[in-house]
C-alpha positions in Angstrom: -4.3 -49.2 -1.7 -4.9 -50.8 -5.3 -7.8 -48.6 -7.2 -8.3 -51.5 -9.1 -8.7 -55.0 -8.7 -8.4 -57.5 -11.6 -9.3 -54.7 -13.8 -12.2 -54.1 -11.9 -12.6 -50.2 -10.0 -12.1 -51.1 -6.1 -15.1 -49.0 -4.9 -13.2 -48.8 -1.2 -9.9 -47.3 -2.3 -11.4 -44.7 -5.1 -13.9 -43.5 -1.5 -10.9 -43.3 0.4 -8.8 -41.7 -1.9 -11.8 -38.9 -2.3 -12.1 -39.0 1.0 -8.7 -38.1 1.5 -8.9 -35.2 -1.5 -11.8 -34.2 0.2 -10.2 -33.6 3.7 -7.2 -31.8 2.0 -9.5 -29.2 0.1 -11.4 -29.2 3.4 -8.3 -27.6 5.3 -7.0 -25.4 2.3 -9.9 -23.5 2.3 -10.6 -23.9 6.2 -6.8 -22.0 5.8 -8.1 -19.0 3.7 -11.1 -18.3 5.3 -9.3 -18.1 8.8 -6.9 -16.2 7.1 -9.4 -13.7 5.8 -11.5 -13.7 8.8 -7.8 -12.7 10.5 -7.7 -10.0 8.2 -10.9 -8.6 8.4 -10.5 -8.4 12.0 -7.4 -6.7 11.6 -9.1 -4.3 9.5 -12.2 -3.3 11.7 -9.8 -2.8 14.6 -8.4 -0.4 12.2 -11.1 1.5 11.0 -12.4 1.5 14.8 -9.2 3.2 15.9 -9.5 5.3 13.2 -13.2 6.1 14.1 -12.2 6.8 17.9 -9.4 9.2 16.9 -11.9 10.9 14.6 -14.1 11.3 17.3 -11.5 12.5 19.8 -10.6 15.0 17.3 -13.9 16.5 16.3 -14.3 16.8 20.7 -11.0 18.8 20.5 -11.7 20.5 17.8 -15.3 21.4 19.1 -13.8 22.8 22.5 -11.5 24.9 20.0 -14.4 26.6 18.9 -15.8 27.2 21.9 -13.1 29.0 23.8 -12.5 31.1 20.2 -16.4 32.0 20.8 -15.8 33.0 24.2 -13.0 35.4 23.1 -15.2 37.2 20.2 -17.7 37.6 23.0 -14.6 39.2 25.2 -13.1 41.1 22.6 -16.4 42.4 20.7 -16.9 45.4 23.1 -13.6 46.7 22.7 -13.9 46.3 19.0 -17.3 48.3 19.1 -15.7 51.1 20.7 -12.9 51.0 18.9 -14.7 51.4 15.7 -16.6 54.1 17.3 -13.6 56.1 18.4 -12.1 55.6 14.8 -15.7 56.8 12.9 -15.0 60.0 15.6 -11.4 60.5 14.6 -12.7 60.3 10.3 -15.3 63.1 11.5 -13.1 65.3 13.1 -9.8 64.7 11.2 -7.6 63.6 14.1 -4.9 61.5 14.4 -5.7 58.2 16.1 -2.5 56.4 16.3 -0.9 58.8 18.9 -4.6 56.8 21.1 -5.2 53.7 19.4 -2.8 52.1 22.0 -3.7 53.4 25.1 -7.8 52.6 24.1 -6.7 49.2 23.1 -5.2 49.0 27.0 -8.1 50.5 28.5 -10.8 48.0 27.1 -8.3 45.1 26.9 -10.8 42.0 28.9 -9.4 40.5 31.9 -8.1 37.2 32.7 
């Protein structure tokens, strides 16, 4: 298509040839968008796995916690009286590791 017609500008060709340009530009940056939109999708799926394995964690990590509280609950008794039976052993000078054993046995918690 001739732009120009006895020198003068042919109105329908310069249109179409914009037209054209136009269209072109059109798909280049219909291109990168979708590309980025790809990527951004990517990217939340990412962080949302992420997120979910966070979350699994901290529930593991919270039920962790609780059975190590339940222990100290188990095991605080025996460490009272063991403290008890030591503060008796400083006041009367004996030797405790001849017992320390056998008291450790006797409270021991059951399972």
């Amino acid at each position: 298509m001739r732009l120009s017609i006895n020198g003068s500008p042919n109105l329908f060709a310069i249109a179409a040839r914009c037209k054209n340009e136009a269209v072109v530009t059109a798909e280049q940056v219909k291109s990168k968008v979708t590309k980025k939109v790809a990527a951004a999708k990517q990217s939340r799926q990412e962080f949302q796995a992420a997120i979910t394995a966070l979350q699994r964690s901290s529930k593991e990590l919270g039920r962790s916690i609780t059975t190590l509280q339940k222990a100290l609950v188990e095991v605080q008794p025996t460490l009272i009286r063991l403290q008890r039976q030591l503060n008796h052993w400083q006041r009367t000078n004996e030797e405790p590791l001849a017992r320390v054993h056998d008291i450790l046995q006797k409270y021991q918690p059951k399972h």
